[in-house]
C-alpha positions in Angstrom: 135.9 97.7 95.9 136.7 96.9 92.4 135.8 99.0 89.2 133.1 96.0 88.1 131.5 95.6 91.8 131.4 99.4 92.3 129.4 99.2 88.3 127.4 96.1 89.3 126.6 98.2 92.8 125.8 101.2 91.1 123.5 99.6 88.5 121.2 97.3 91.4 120.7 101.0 93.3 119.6 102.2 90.1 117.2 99.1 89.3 116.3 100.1 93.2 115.4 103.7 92.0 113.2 102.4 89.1 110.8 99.9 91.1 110.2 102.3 94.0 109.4 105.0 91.8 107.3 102.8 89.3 105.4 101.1 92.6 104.5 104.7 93.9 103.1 105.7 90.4 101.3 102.4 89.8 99.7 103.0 93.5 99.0 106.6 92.5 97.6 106.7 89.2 96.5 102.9 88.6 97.7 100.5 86.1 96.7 102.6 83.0 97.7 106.0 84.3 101.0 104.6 83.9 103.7 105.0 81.3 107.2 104.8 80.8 107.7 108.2 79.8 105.6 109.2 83.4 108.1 107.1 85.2 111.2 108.9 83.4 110.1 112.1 84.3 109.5 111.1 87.9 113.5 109.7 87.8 114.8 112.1 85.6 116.0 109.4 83.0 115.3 109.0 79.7 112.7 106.3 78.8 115.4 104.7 76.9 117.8 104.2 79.8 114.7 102.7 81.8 113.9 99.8 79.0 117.7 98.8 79.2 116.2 97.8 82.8 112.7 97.1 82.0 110.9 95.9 78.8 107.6 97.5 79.3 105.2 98.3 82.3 104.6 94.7 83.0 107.8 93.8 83.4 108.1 96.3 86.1 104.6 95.3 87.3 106.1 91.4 87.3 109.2 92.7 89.3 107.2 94.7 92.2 104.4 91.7 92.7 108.2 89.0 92.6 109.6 91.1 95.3 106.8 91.0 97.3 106.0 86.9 96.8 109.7 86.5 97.5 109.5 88.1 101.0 105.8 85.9 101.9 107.8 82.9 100.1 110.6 83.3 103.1 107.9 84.2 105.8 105.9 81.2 105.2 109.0 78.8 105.6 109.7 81.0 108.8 106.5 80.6 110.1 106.6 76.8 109.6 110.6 76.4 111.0 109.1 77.6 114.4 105.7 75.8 114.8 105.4 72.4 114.4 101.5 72.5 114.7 99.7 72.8 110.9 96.9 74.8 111.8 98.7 77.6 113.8 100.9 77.6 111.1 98.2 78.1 108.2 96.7 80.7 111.2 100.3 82.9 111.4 100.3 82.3 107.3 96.8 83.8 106.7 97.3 86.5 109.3 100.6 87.5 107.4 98.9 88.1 104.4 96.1 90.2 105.5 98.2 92.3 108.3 100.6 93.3 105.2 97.4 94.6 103.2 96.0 96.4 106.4 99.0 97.6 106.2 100.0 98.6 102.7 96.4 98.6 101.1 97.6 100.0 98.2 100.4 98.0 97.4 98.2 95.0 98.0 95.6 96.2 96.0 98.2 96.5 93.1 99.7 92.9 93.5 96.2 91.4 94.0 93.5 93.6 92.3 95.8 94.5 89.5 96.5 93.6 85.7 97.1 89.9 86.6 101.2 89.7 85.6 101.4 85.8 85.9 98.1 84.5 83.6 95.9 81.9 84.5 96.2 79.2 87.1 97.6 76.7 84.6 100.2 79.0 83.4 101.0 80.6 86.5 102.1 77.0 87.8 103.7 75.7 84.4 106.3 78.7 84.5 109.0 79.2 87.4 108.5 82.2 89.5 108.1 83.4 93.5 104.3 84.0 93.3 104.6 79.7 92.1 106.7 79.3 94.6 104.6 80.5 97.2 101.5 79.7 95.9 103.1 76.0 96.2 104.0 76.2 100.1 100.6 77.7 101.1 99.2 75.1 99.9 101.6 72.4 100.9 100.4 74.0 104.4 96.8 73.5 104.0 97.4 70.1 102.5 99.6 69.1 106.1 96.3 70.3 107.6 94.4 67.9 105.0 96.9 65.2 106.4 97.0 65.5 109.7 93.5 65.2 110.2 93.2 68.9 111.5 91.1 70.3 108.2 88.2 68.6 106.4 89.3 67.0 103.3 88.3 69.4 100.8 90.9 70.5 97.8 93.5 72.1 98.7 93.4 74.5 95.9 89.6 75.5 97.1 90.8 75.8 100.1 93.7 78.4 99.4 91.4 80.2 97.2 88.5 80.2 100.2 91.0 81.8 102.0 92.0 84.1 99.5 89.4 85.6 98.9 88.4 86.2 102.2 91.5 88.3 102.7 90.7 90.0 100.1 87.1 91.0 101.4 89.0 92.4 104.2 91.6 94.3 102.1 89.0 95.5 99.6 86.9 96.9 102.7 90.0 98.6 103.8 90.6 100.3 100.6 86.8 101.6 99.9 85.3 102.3 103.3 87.4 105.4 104.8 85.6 104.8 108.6 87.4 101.2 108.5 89.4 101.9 111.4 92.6 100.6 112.5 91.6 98.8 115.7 88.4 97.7 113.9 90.1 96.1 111.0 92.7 94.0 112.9 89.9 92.9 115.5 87.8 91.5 112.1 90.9 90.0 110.6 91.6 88.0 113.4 87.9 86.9 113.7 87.9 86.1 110.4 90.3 83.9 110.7 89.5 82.3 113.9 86.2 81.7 112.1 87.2 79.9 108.9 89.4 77.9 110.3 87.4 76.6 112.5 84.2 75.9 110.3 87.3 74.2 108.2 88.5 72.0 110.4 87.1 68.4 111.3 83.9 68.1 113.9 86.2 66.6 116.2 89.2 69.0 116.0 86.7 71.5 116.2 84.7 70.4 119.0 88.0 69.7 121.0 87.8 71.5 124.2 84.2 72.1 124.2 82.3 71.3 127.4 79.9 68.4 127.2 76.6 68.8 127.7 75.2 67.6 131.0 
């Protein structure tokens, strides 16, 4: 390895160093128990080394909520490289994002409950980013839905943001209500799903497989 890809190596695992350490006190102590000075102590850095890195605390808040967009951005094209169904793949979608905050409450609760990094609607679609990115797929997904017949033609954009905030309902519970149990929450998530997509979906798609009435 060469003297510039050993420097270039050596300042990514450093970057690396920074965000981890910034998530965890941004988890632990909120968005205005943080500083840059709190973060330098917890590295052992100056704060000065850090804003060669970072500009402030929203630039590292915009880098930790990017990294995470950036890994739902490549799940969601997974997700729809494997089913060729719109609904299951809106279902797997939806599911992702609620399992990761049952999973990482706290890091959820700081990308979605948090100082918002990106702005409004308007400006979060006008400037380029992950969160845009994958804000543009999930909804690309709900409009196939729209499409195909499968979902009641409603805006998509209500649509995403129905669904939205149910996960967050179920995240926000997670976070507050200490006898939210493991099994219990994954059991509600999944019904909670079930349930809106099917009161979203067309009378006939939703009716399909019903028994008729004698």
């Amino acid at each position: 390895m060469g003297v510039i890809e050993k420097r270039a190596k050596q300042k990514e695992a450093f970057r690396r160093e920074i965000l981890d350490s910034a998530r965890e006190i941004f988890i632990s102590d909120g968005y205005d128990g943080f500083s840059m000075r709190k973060l330098a102590g917890k590295i052992d850095y100056s704060p000065t080394t850090i804003y060669l890195y970072f500009k402030n605390k929203d630039d590292l808040l915009f880098a930790i909520c990017e990294e995470f967009f950036a890994t739902f951005f490549a799940e969601l094209n997974h997700i729809r490289s494997v089913s060729q169904d719109p609904i299951e793949i809106l279902r797997q979608a939806f599911l992702y994002l609620m399992n990761f905050g049952l999973k990482n409450p706290n890091q959820y609760k700081l990308i979605f409950f948090t100082k918002s990094v990106y702005g409004t609607r308007e400006e979060l679609v006008e400037k380029e980013s992950m969160a845009r990115n994958t804000y543009f797929v999930f909804r690309e997904i709900v409009g196939d839905c729209i499409k195909t017949g499968k979902l009641r033609e409603i805006k998509p954009d209500v649509i995403v943001d129905t669904l939205a905030v149910a996960s967050h309902g179920v995240i926000a519970k997670k976070i507050y209500c200490a006898d939210f149990l493991k099994e219990r929450s994954d059991t509600v998530a999944n019904t909670l799903v079930d349930l809106l997509l099917r009161g979203l979906q067309k009378h006939n798609c939703a009716s399909a497989g019903k028994p008729k009435a004698n």
